[in-house]
C-alpha positions, -999 to 999 in steps of 0.1 A, spaced: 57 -284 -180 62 -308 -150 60 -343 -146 27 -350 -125 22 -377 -97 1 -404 -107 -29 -420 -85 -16 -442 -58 -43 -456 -48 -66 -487 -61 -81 -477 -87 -110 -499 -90 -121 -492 -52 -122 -456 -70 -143 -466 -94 -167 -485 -72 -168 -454 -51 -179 -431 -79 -211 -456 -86 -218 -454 -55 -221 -418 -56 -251 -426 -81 -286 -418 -68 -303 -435 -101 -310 -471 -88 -312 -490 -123 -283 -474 -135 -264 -486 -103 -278 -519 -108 -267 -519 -146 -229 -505 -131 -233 -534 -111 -237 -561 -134 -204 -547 -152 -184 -554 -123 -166 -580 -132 -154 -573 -163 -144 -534 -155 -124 -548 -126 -105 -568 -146 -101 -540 -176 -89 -520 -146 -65 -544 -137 -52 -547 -173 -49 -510 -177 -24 -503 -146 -7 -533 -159 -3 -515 -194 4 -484 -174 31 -501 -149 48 -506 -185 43 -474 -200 26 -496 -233 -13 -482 -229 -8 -478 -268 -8 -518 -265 -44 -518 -251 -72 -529 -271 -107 -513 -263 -134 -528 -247 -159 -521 -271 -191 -509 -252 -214 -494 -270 -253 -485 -267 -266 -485 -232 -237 -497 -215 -213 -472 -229 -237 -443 -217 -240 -459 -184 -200 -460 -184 -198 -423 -198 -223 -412 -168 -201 -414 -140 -176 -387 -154 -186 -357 -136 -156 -331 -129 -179 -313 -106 -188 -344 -85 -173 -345 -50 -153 -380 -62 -136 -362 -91 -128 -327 -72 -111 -347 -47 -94 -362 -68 -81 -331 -91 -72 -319 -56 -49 -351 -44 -31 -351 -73 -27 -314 -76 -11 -313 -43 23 -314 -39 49 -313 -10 50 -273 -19 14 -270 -22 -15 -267 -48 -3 -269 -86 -33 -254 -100 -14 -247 -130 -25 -270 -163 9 -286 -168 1 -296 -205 7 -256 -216 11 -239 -179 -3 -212 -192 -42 -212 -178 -55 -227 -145 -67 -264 -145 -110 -265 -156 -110 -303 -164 -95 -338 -166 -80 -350 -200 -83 -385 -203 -48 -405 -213 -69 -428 -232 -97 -412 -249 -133 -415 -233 -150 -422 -268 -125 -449 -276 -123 -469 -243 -156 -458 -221 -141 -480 -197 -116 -459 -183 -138 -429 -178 -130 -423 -142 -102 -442 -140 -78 -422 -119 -48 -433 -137 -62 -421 -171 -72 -384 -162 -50 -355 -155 -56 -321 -150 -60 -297 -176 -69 -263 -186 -103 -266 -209 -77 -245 -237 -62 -278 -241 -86 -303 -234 -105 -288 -262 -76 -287 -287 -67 -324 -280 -72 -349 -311 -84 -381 -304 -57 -398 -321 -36 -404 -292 -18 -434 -311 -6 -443 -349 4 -477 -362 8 -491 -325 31 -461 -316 20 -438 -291 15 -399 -302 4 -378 -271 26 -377 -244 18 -390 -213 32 -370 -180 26 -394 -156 53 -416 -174 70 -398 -198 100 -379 -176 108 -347 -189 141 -345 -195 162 -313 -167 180 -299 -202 167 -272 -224 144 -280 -252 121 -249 -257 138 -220 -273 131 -183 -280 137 -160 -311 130 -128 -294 133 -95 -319 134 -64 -299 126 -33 -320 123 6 -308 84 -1 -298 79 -38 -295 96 -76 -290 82 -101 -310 90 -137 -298 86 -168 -316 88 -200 -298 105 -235 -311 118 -268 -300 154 -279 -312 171 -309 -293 206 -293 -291 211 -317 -257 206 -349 -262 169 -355 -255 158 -393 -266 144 -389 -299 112 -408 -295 103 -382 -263 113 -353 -285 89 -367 -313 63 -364 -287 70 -333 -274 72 -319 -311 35 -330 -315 26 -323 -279 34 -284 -286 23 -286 -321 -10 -299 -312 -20 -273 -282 -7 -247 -310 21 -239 -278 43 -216 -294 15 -192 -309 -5 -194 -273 33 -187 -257 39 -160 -279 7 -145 -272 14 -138 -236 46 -127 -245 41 -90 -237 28 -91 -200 61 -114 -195 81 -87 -209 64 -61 -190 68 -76 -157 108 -87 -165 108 -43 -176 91 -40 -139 117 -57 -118 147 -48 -138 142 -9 -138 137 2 -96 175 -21 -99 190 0 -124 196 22 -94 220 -4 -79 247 0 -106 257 -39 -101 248 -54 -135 261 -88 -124 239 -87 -90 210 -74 -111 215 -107 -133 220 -128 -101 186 -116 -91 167 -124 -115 182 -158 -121 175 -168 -87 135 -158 -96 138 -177 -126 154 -206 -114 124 -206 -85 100 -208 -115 118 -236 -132 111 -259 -99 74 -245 -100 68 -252 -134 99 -270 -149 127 -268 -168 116 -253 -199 92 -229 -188 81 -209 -212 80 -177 -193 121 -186 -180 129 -194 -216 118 -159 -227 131 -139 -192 169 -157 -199 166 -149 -237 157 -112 -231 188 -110 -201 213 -121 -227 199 -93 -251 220 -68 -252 194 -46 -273 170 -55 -247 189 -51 -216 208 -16 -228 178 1 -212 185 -13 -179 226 -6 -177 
């Protein structure tokens, strides 16, 4: 996982310019009459955001008509939206097409920040979604928030700590390596984020999807470690294949789970006995 760049822009010109994308003349007119109050939920919600407090926020309430107008102008496919998922997926590297709430599958969707059903307000607004893979969208509760504390973690504002985090047990037998995933703050990570990266990973069920593509990790670590056998330079072999994994660390961050399990297999010595 990576820290993602939020919207710059103003979010409410966004939201004026995805009604205006509507070809439905009385629901404009309905979107229309709204205007007022939406601007000035907008305005409270990059206020909340500015302070990373949207757990403060109280809902608008819309319900009936109004919240189905509202819940019409979420369309991922629309030109507004793809833009969008495309400005904020692009990076001074390039695309990042990556879902950076597992890094595991390719971004399908937004997730809202905010749920949709609880505040049909901030539907489209571009400070509330970020990409995601339809994996975790799908696997995302709706309880975002308990007892005014904030539960799902937020990477627009909540900076991943550059220590290690995610671990690997990886058992490596005579015809198979099972791995098993966890989370242990042996460096120092603030305790409130690690309580929301322990239910950010329990929640997308992380460690079981991580395990589960476990093998074709393995297979291509076995892939570039055995045409360098022939080199007879353990040490250079190693140097190699840390530089690779420290390139993936900057793609995908600092506990990537594929690095985690490539630097846990290089320091296992039943593992690596094949390649020495």
């Amino acid at each position: 996982m990576k820290n993602s760049n939020p919207y710059l822009g103003d979010a409410f010109a966004f939201y004026k310019k995805v009604c205006a994308k509507k070809q439905d003349a009385a629901l404009k007119a309905r979107l229309l009459a709204m205007d007022v109050n939406i601007q000035a939920f907008y305005q409270d919600y990059d206020q909340h955001f500015a302070g990373n407090v949207l757990e403060q926020m109280a809902p608008a309430g819309y319900v009936d008509l109004q919240r189905a107008d509202l819940h019409e102008l979420y369309d991922f496919k629309s030109a507004a939206l793809k833009k969008l998922n495309a400005d904020l997926s692009t990076t001074e590297t390039g695309r990042v097409i990556k879902c950076q709430q597992c890094t595991i599958n390719d971004v399908h969707t937004f997730d809202h920040i905010v749920p949709q059903g609880e505040f049909a307000e901030f539907v489209v607004h571009p400070k509330n979604l970020i990409g995601s893979c339809s994996d975790c969208n799908a696997r995302k509760s709706h309880v975002w928030r308990n007892a005014g504390r904030r539960t799902s973690l937020n990477l627009y504002l909540d900076i991943l700590p550059d220590v290690q985090y995610l671990y690997v047990r990886a058992d490596v037998g005579n015809r198979s390596i099972n791995t098993e995933y966890y989370l242990e703050n042996r460096n120092g990570v603030d305790p409130a984020l690690f309580a929301l990266l322990e239910e950010h990973y329990r929640r997308l069920n992380l460690f079981q999807r991580f395990a589960d593509g476990s093998d074709t990790v393995i297979s291509s670590l076995r892939n570039i470690l055995e045409p360098m056998h022939v080199l007879g330079d353990p040490a250079l072999v190693r140097q190699i294949v840390e530089g690779s994994v420290s390139r993936d660390k900057k793609a995908f961050g600092h506990n990537y789970w594929q690095s985690v399990l490539k630097m846990a297999l290089l320091d296992d010595e039943d593992f690596m006995i094949d390649f020495q």
